[in-house]
N, C-alpha and C positions, 0 to 999 in steps of 0.2 A: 504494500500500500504506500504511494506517495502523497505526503501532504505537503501544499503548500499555506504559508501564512502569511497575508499580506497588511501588514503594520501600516497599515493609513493613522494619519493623524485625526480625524473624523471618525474612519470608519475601517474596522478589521473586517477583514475576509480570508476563511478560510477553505480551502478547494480539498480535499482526496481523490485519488485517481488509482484505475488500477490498470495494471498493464499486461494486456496478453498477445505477444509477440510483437508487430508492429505500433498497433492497435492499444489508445485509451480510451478507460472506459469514466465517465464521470460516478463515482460513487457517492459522493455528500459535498453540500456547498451550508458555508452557512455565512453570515455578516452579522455585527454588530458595532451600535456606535461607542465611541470611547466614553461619549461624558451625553450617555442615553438620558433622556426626559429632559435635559438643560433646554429653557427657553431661546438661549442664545446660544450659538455655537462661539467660544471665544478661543483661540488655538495657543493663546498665551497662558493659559489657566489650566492647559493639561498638563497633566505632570505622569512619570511615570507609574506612581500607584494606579491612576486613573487606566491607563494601559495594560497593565498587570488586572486587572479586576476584570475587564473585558472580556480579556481574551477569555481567562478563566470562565468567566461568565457563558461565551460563546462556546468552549469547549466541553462545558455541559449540559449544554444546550442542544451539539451534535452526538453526547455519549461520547468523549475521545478521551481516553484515558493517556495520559500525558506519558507515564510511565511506558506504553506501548506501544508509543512512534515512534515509527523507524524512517528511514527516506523523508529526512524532515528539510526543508528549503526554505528559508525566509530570507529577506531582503533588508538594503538601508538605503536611502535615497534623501535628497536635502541639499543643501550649501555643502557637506562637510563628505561626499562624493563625486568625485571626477571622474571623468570619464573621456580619454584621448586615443582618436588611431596615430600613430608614430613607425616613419620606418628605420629601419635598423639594418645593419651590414651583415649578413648571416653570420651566424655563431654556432659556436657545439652549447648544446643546451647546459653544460656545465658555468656555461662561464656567460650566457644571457643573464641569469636574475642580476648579477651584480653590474653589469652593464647598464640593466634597466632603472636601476638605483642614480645612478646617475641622470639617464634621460630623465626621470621622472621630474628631478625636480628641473629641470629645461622648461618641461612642457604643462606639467600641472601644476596650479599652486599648492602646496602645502604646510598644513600647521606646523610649523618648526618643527622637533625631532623626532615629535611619535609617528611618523607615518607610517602607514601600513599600504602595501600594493600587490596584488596582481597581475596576471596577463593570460593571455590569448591569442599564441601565433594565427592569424589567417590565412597564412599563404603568403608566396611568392610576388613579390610587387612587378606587374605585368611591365612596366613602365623601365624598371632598372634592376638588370636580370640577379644582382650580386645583395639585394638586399628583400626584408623581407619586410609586410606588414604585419604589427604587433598594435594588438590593443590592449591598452595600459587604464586600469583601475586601480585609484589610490585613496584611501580617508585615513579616518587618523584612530591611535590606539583605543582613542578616547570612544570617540564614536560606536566602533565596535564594542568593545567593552558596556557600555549603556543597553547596546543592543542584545547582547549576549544576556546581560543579566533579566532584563523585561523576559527572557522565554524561560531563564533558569528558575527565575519565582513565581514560574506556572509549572513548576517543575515537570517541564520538557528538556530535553537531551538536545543541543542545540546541533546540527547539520550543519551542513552547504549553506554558507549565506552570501547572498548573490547580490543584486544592485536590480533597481526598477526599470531603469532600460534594458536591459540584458535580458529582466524575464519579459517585458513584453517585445521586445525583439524576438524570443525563443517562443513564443503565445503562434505568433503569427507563421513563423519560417521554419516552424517545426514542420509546416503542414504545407505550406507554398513556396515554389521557387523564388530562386533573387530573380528580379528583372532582369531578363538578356540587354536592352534598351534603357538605357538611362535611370532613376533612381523611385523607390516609394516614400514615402513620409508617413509614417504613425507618429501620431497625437494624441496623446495617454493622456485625458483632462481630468483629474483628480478634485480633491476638493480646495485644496490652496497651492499646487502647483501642478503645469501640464509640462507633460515629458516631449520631446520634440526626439524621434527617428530616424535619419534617414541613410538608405542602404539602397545598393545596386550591384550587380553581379563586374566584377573589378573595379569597382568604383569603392570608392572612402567612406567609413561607418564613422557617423556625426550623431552627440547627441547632446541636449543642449535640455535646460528646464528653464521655464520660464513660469515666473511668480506671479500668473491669474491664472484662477481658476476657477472652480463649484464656489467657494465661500465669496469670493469677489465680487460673483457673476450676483449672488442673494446679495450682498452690501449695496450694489451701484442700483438693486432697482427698490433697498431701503430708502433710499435719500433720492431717490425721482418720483417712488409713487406716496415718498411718508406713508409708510405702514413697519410694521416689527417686523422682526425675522424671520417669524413663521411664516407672516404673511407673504412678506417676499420670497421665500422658499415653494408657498405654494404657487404664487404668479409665478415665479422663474420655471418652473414644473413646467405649469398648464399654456404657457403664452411666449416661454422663450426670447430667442431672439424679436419675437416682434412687435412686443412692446417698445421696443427702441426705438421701431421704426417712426419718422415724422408723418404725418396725418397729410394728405396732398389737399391743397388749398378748397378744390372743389368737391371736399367729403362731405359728406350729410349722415343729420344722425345724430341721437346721442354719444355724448363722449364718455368714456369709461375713467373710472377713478385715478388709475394707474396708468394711463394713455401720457404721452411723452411727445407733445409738440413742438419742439424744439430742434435748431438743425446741429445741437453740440455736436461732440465726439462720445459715443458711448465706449461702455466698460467692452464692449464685443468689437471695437472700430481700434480699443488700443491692444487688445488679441491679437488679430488679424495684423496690425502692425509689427509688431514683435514676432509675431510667424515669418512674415514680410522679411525683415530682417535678417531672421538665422538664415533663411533659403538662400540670399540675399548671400551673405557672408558665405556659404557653401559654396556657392556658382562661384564667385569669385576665388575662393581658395582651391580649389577642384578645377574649374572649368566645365562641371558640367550641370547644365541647367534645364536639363529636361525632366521634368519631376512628371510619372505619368498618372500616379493618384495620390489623394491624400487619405488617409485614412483613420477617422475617427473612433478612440473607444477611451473606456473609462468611467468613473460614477456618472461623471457629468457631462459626458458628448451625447444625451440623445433629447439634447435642448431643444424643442421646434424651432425648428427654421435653420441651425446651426451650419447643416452640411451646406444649404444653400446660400449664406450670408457669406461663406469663407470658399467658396467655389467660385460666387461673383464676385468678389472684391479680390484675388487672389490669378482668377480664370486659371486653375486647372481644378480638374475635376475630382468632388469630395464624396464617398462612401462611408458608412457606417462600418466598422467590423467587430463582430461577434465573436468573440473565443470560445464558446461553449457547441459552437456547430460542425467542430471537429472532433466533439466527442460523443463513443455513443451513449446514448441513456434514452428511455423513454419520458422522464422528467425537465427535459431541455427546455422543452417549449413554456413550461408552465414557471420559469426561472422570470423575477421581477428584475428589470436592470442588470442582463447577462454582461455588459459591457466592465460593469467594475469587477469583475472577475479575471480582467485579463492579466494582472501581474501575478497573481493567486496561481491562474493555473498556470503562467510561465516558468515558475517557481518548480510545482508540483510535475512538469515534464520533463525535470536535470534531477528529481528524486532519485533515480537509480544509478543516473550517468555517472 
């Protein structure tokens, strides 16, 4: 049995999956929020007790007796995670990690001493036959250590702990080729930050996090329609992007309490900017700028209106994707918001690896 855990700040998710041969099977999904019943979601007032209560809370919730996980995967993701492709001169694998010690701190920022890194040869750099692409993963002792301990004081046996791009990188290309043609972009839109993807078959793995997201999206339509959290929670649900939108001079009609006439820049105009940008900053460092979809998952990507607000203001073409339609179950369909599953079960498919 592989389980994955995915430590949102909002909201834990946990996936099981079972594996027979090629083939996963979805066995149990469960979610819970960290600081459940709170009026207001405040992300500076969790602490980790709050986190530890949860999960605990959540794992008796699914029957998961902590003691008898085996194939356990969780992740860390935030500021105090990097993530760089870097090439390197080939090497005998003896004498790469201390090499990479060195790149790292070239190319990642790092807390002064304690850093902690991994890697991931990709292969041969098609471009310069004598060196190789490595992707370099680095945070700090600290980090891990916090994170280690939130699972130790659920007393689970802590695993494989992976990073939130890499599992929902491995969500998606577990199960789909790289693009022969130029590159994808996944957009992991979480609750206070969206993870930014983008990969192509020879092409350079970029990933980049940017700080709007699900809580942002609730804030910006608190102070446009004045109403509380919940309520904006429930508008941002039910009306999405298009409350935003400005009302064209010759509408008629009652106007809605929360309607937004104005031609400002909304909280989804400085999204879309910021996407703008990383692709932006790709093309240029790369050269290449053919993105052929984008593709949307997360708690929070299945906004109304979303795929199409960042489809036109962007012009390439935006999808939804669903991580739970690669797996079998007859319970799929009846899953609320499959989308925020997708780092859980990226997690939960490196289980045995």
């Amino acid at each position: 049995m592989n389980v994955g855990i995915d430590l949102g700040r909002k909201e834990i998710k946990i996936v099981r999956l079972d594996k027979s041969g090629d083939q996963f099977k979805l066995v149990d999904y469960g979610a819970k929020e960290v600081m459940e019943g709170a009026k207001v979601f405040d992300p500076e007032q969790i602490k980790q007790t709050h986190t530890v209560a949860a999960l605990s809370s959540l794992m008796d919730e699914m029957d998961i007796n902590p003691k008898r996980v085996k194939n356990l995967v969780s992740s860390m993701s935030g500021r105090h995670v990097n993530m760089k492709e870097i090439k390197m001169v080939e090497m005998p694998s003896d004498e790469i990690e201390s090499s990479l010690q060195f790149e790292a701190r070239k190319h990642i920022p790092l807390d002064g001493t304690d850093a902690i890194m991994d890697y991931q040869i990709l292969g041969e750099d098609p471009k310069e036959l004598d060196k190789v692409n490595v992707l370099l993963v680095a945070s700090t002792k600290k980090t891990l250590e916090q994170h280690l301990d939130t699972l130790k004081n659920t007393k689970l046996k802590p695993g494989l702990v992976d990073s939130d791009p890499l599992a929902v990188t491995n969500a998606y290309f577990a199960k789909n080729p790289l693009p022969e043609n130029g590159v994808l972009v996944l957009l992991n839109i979480g609750a206070l930050s969206t993870t930014i993807v983008v990969w192509g078959r020879g092409q350079q793995y970029f990933s980049r996090e940017i700080n709007i997201a699900g809580h942002h999206f609730t804030k910006a339509v608190m102070d446009k329609a004045n109403v509380d959290y919940q309520e904006a929670e429930r508008l941002k649900i039910e009306k999405g992007v298009n409350q935003f939108q400005t009302k064209s001079s010759g509408e008629t009609g009652e106007s809605s309490s929360f309607s937004i006439e104005v031609a400002d820049r909304s909280i989804f105009d400085e999204f879309v900017e910021e996407l703008r940008r990383s692709l932006r900053y790709y093309a240029k460092q790369t050269n290449q700028s053919f993105f052929q979809k984008i593709l949307l998952t997360g708690g929070s990507a299945s906004l109304p209106g979303l795929t199409e607000f960042i489809s036109e203001k962007l012009n390439v073409p935006v999808e939804m994707y669903n991580p739970t339609l690669q797996l079998g179950s007859e319970t799929i369909s009846s899953i609320e918001n499959p989308w925020k599953y997708s780092v859980a079960i990226g997690l939960a498919l490196r289980g045995n690896n």
